[in-house]
N, C-alpha and C positions, 0 to 999 in steps of 0.2 A: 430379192428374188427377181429373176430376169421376165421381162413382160412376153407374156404368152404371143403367140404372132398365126397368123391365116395363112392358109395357102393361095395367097395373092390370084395369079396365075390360071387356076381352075374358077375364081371368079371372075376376074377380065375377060377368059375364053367363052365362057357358056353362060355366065349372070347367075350359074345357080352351083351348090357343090353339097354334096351328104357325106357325114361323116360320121362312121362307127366307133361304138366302143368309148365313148365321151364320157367319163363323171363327171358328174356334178357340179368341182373345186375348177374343174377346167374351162366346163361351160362356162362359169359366171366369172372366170380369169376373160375369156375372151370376149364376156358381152362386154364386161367393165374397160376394156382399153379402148382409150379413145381414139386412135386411130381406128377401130371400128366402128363408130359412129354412125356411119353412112350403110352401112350391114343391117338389114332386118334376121333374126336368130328365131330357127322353132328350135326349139331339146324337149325331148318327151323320149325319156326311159335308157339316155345313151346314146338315141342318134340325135344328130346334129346337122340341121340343112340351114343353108345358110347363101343369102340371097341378095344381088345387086339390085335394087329396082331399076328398070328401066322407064321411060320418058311415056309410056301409053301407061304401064301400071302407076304412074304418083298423079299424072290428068287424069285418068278416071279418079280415083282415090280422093281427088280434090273436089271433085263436081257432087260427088257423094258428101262430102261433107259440105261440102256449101249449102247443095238440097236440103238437107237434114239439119242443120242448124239455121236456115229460113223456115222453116215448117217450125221448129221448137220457137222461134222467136215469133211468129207471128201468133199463133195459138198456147202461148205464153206458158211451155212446158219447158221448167228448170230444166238447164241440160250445164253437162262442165264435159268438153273434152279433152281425152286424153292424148291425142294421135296418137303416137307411136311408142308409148310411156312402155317397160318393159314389167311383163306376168309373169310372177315364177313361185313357183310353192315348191319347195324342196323334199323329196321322200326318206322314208327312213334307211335308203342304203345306197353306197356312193354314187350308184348308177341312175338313181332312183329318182327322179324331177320330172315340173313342165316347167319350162318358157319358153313367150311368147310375146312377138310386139302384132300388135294388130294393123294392118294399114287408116283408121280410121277408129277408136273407140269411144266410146259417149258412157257419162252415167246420164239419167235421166229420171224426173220425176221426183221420188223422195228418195232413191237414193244417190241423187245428188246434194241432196241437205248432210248424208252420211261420209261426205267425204272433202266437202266445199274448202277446209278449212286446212285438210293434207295438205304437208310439205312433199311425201309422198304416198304409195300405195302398197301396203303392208298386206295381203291376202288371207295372214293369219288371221287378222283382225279384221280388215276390211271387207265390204263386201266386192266383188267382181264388177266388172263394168255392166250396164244394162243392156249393152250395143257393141258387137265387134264387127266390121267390117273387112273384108278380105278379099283383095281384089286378084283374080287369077291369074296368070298371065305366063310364066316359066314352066309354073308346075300345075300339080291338082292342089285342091285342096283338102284334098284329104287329112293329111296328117296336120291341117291349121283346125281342121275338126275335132279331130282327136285331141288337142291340146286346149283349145277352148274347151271342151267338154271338160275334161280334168279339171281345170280351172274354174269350173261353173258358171259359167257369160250364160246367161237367159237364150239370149236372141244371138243367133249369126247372119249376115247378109254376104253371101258368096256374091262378086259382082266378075263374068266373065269376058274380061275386055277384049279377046280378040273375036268372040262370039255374042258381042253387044246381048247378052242373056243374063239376068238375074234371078238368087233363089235367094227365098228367105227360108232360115230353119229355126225350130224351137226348139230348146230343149228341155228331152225326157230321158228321167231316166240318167246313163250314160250315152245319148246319142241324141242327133239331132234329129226331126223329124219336119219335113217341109211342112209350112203353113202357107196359106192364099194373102194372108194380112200380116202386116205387122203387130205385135201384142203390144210392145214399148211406144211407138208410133203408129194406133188403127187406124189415120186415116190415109195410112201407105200401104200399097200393094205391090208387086215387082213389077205389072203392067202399068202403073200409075208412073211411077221410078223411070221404067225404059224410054216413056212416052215423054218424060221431060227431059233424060237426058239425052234424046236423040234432038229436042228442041234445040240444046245448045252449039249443033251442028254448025259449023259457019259463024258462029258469035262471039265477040274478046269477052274477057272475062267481065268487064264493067257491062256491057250487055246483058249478057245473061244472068248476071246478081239481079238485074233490074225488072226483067222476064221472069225470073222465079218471083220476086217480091209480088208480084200479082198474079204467080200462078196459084201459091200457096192458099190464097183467099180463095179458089174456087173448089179447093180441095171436098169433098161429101165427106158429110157427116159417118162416121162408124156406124154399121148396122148397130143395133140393141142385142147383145151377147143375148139376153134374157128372153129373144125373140128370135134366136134363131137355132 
């Protein structure tokens, strides 16, 4: 069978392209070729957008993971990530799926003990990441909501890199609902977040690995849920 192919073209021109009317057997023909590798893929329900990142979306996306895996490591919270490993749960009819690559996803906690040992990430089985990360930049993020949500991810962190702005959402329900703290990580808030990564303004990366290594120690303690 001849290997499914992109429309080159509409992403060279714009870094971003939607496309209708997808099943299912096609989406995952065209996440699976490897000359799309470098392709980040939403599909949720037939459509299909489908996204070059550019050089501000994978810097941000980077400093996001740095942060958050200096904070797990120093306060010595299991974490395994996933980057950009692909989410997909198929529905029962051709049209019928999500997937989804995250810019950023983390298990964390104990369900990182639930999956340590994966060759891969089986959604049937497995549980969903603790942490998806999604950094803005082309589009909204709406429809990486919608898919996450489908997919069940706890926590999402919108991070809007031409508007140096971050949201954290939880989810409820079928939808996300903004929170002030992170639940997977409390002793992060998106003010906490912005205020480091505006730190690393001006700094090479061996710098501000070194900057966070003793930002993280000043981090406060999480309010007492039980006290508030």
């Amino acid at each position: 069978m001849a290997s499914a192919t992109l429309p080159d073209l509409s992403i060279e021109t714009d870094g971003l392209v939607t496309l209708q009317g997808v099943d299912w057997e096609t989406y995952c023909k065209l996440r699976d070729e490897e000359s799309n590798d470098h392709l980040r893929m939403t599909y949720l329900d037939g459509t299909l957008t489908i996204m070059s990142p550019q050089y501000l979306h994978e810097g941000n996306s980077q400093r996001i993971y740095d942060l958050v895996s200096a904070v797990a490591d120093y306060w010595e919270i299991d974490y395994m990530p996933i980057g950009t490993t692909t989410l997909r749960l198929h529905g029962r009819t051709p049209k019928k799926g999500t997937g989804k690559e995250a810019d950023q996803g983390f298990y964390l906690g104990e369900d990182e003990a639930k999956v340590r040992d994966n060759k891969d990430i089986d959604l049937t089985i497995d549980p969903p990441p603790t942490l998806a990360i999604e950094v803005e930049n082309l589009a909204t993020a709406r429809a990486a909501l919608l898919a996450y949500a489908r997919l069940g991810v706890p926590e999402v962190w919108i991070s809007k890199a031409r508007e140096h702005a971050l949201w954290f959402g939880r989810l409820q329900g079928k939808k996300y609902v903004e929170v002030a703290r992170s639940v997977a990580l409390p002793r992060l808030t998106p003010t906490l977040m912005l205020q480091a990564l505006e730190a690393n303004a001006g700094q090479g990366v061996r710098m501000w690995k070194r900057w966070l290594n003793e930002w993280v120690q000043t981090l406060p303690e999480p309010p007492d849920p039980e006290k508030t």
